[in-house]
C-alpha positions in Angstrom: 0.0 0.0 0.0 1.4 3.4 -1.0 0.4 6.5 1.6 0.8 10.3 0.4 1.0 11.8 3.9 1.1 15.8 3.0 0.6 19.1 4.8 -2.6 20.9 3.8 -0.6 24.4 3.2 0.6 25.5 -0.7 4.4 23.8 0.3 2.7 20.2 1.1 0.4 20.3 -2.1 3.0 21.5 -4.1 5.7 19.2 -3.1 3.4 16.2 -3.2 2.3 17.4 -6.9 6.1 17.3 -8.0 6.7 13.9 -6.9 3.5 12.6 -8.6 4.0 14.7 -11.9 7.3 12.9 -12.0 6.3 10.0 -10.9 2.4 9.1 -11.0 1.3 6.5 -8.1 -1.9 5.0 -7.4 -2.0 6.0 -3.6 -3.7 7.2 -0.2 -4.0 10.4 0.3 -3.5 11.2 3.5 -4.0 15.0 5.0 -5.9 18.0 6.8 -6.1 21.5 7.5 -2.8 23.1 7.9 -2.2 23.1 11.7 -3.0 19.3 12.1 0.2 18.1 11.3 0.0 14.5 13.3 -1.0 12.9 10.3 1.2 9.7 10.8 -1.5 8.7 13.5 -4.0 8.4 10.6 -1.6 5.5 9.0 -2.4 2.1 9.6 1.5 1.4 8.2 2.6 -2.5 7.9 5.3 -4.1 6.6 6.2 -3.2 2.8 3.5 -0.5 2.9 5.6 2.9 0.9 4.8 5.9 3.1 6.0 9.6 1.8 5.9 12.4 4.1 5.9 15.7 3.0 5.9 19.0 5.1 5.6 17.7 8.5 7.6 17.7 11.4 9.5 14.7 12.3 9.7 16.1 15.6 5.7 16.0 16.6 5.0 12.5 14.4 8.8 11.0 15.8 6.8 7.8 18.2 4.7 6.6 15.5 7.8 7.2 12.6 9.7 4.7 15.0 6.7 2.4 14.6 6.4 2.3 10.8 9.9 1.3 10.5 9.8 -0.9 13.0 7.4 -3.2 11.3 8.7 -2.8 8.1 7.1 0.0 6.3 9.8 2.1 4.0 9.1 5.7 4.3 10.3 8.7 1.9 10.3 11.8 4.6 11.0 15.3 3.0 10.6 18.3 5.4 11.8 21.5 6.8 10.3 21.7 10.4 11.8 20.9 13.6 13.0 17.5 13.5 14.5 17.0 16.5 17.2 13.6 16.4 17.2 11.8 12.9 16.2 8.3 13.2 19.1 5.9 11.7 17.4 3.2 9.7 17.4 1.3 6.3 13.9 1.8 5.7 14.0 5.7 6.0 15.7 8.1 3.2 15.2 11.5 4.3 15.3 14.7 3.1 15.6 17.7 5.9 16.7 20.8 5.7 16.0 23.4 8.3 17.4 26.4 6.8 15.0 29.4 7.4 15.2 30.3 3.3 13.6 27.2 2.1 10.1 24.9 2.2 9.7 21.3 1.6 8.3 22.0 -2.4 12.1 23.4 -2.7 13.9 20.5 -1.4 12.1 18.2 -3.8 13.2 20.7 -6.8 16.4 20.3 -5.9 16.0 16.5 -5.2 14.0 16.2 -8.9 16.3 18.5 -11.0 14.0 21.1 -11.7 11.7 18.9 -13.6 8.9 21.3 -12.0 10.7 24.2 -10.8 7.5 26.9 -11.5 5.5 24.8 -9.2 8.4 24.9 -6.7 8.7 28.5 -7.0 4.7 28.8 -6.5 5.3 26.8 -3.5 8.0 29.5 -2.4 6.0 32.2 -2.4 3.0 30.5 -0.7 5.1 29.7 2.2 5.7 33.6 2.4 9.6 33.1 1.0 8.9 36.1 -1.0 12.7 37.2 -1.1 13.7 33.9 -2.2 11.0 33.3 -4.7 11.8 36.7 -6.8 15.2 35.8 -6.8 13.9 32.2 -8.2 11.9 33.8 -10.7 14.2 36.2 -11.9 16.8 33.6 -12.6 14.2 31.4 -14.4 13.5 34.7 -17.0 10.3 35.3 -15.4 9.1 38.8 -15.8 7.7 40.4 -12.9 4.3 40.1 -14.0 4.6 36.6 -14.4 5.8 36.2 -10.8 2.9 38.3 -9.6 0.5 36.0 -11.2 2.4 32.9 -9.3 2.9 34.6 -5.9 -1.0 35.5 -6.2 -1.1 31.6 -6.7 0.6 30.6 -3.8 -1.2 32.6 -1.7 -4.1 31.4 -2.8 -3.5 27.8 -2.3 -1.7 28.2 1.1 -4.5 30.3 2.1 -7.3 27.4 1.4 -5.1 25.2 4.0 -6.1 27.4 6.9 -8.9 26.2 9.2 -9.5 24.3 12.6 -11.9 21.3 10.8 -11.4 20.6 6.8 -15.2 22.2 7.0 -13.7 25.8 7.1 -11.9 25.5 4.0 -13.4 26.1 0.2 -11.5 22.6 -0.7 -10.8 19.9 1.2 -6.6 20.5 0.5 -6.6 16.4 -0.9 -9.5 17.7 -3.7 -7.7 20.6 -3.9 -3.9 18.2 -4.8 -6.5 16.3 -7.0 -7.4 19.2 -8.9 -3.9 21.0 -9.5 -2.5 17.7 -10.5 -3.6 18.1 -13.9 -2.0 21.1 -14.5 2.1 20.4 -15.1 2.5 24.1 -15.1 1.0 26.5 -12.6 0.3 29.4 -15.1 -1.9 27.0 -16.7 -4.6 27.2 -13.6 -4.4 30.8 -13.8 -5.4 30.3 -18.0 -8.0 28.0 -16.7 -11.0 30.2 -15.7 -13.2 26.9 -14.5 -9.9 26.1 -11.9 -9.9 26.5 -8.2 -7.6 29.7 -8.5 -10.3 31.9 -9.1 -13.2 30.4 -6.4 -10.1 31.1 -4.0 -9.2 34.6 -5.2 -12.9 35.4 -4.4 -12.8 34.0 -1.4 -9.6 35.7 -0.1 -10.6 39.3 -1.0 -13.2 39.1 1.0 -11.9 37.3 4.2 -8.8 39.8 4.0 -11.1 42.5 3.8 -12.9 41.8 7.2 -8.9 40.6 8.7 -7.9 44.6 7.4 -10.6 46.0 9.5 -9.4 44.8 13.1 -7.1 47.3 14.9 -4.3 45.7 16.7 -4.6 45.0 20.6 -1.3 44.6 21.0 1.6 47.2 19.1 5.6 47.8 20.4 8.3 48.0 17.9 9.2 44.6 18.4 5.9 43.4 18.2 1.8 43.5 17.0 -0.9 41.2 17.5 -4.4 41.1 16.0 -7.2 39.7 17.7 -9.7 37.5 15.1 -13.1 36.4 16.7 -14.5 33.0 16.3 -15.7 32.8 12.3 -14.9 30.3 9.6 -13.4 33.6 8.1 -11.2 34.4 10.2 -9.9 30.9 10.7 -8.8 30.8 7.0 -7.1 34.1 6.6 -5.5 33.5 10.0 -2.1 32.7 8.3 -2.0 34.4 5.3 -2.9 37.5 7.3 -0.1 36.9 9.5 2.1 36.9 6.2 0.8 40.0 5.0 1.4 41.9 8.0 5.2 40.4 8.0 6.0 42.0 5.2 4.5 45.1 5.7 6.8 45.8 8.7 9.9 43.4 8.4 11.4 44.3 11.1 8.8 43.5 13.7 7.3 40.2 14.9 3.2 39.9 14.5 0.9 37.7 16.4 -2.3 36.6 14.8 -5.1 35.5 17.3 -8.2 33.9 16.7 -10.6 32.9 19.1 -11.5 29.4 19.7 -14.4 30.1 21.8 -13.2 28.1 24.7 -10.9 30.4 26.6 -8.4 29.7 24.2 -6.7 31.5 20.9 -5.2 29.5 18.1 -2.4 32.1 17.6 -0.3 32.2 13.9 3.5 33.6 15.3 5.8 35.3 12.2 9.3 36.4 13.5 10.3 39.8 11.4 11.3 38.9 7.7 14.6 40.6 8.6 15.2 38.5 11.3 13.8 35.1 10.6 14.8 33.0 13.4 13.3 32.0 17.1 9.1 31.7 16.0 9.5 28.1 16.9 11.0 27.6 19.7 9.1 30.8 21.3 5.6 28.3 20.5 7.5 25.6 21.3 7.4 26.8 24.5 3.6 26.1 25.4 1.6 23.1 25.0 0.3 22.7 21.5 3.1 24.8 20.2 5.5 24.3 17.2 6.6 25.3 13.7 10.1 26.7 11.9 12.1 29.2 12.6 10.4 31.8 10.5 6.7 31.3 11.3 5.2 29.2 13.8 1.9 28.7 15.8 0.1 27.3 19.0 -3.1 25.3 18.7 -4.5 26.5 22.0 -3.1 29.0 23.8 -5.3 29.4 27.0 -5.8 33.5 27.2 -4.7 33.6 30.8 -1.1 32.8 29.4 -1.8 35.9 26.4 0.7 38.1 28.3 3.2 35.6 29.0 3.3 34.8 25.1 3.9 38.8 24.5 6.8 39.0 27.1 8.7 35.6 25.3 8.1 37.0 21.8 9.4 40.7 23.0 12.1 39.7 25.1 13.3 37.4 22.3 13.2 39.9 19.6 14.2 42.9 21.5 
């Protein structure tokens, strides 16, 4: 049995897309909204059974990893999260890098040649490596037009990973892999008027719109947070929002909070584009926390611990 086990985000459906564009598999499709990144738990792995795992941390799925091998399942693991200690085994080739300038969809370029590089450069700008991306798309004789057109697709896609249940997003993210894998080249969804590019870019304008109208409650030089109340919308802009306010000031660190509605916020953590490092292991720092070094997030932070998340992003950027 063959297992695709992908993040819901632009980097896991774009990574997963270059693999089976190179090499088309009859598999299951394993994934969810961006934040559940457990997914290994869903995989009922046995011996012989080919498991690849894209844009997940080794770290949070490490126990049931151990498990696969141990009974004999070989697993492909491509990623660029905390991974915490490697596992040493035959069964596992992996590809991990942790730098703070690449995503999972670019490791798989490099690992593929190329074969798909405008996918992987889609990928890069999802994952709000803007920086990197342009410099991508310069080198590939894009013009800048043409990497407007894939950064607006990136968005787009990372954007429809968002949520707390699959039921908040427009497309479940394994129809939404389903439906990009017929196009090799990412300028040909934005041709397509009938593809999911455009239900998205609907969708986006107007969940941004109702993100742009919060004031912040929170505002330092180091740092401002935005409070998001308890909507579908604002549970799928939560990220790209976050990305959006990162790169209007680069040098400070923005919180995005959302209410869960049970005395918790599920809070989306960028550290300053000019200083991408620490977002992490701040989360890392409270139950339910986690990410990279550049953006991160915490499931459930419980409000009463709001100011004690403040003080560790300030006193870690200051």
């Amino acid at each position: 049995m063959n297992y695709d086990i992908f993040n819901g985000d632009a980097d896991g459906i774009i990574a997963l897309l270059q693999l089976r564009l190179a090499n088309p598999i009859e598999s299951e499709l394993v994934t969810g909204v961006k934040r559940d990144i457990q997914l290994l738990e869903n995989v009922p792995a046995k011996s012989g059974d080919r498991l690849t795992v894209l844009d997940i941390s080794m770290e949070k799925n490490r126990d049931v990893l151990l498990r696969a091998l141990e009974v004999g399942a070989i697993v492909y693991y491509a990623d660029h999260h905390r991974c915490g200690d490697i596992p040493k085994h035959e069964n596992l080739q992996d590809h991990i890098d942790l730098d703070a300038n690449t995503c999972t969809a670019l490791i798989i370029d490099k690992v593929l040649g190329g074969q798909f590089h405008l996918w992987a450069i889609t990928a890069a700008f999802g994952d709000n490596l803007i920086a990197k991306a342009d410099k991508l798309a310069e080198q590939a004789g894009l013009s800048k037009s043409q990497a407007e057109q894939l950064n607006e697709l990136g968005t787009m896609i990372n954007y429809n990973g968002y949520g707390s249940k699959t039921q908040d997003l427009h497309f479940h993210p394994a129809e939404l892999y389903l439906a990009l894998l017929k196009y090799p080249n990412p300028f040909d969804v934005i041709a397509d008027v009938d593809s999911p590019f455009y239900q998205l870019q609907s969708a986006y304008t107007q969940d941004m719109d109702n993100a742009l109208a919060i004031e912040s409650c929170h505002r330092s030089a180091t740092l401002s947070v935005f409070e998001l109340p308890d909507r579908a919308w604002a549970r799928r802009v939560s990220g790209v929002y976050g990305n959006y306010l990162a790169n209007q000031k680069p040098d400070s660190a923005h919180g995005v909070l959302t209410d869960n509605n049970d005395g918790t916020y599920t809070v989306s953590l960028r550290a300053p584009l000019n200083n991408k490092q620490g977002a992490g292991d701040i989360c890392s720092q409270f139950d339910t926390g986690g990410g990279r070094a550049a953006a991160a997030g915490i499931n459930a932070l419980a409000k009463a611990d709001l100011n004690r998340f403040i003080k560790a992003v300030e006193d870690f950027y200051a």
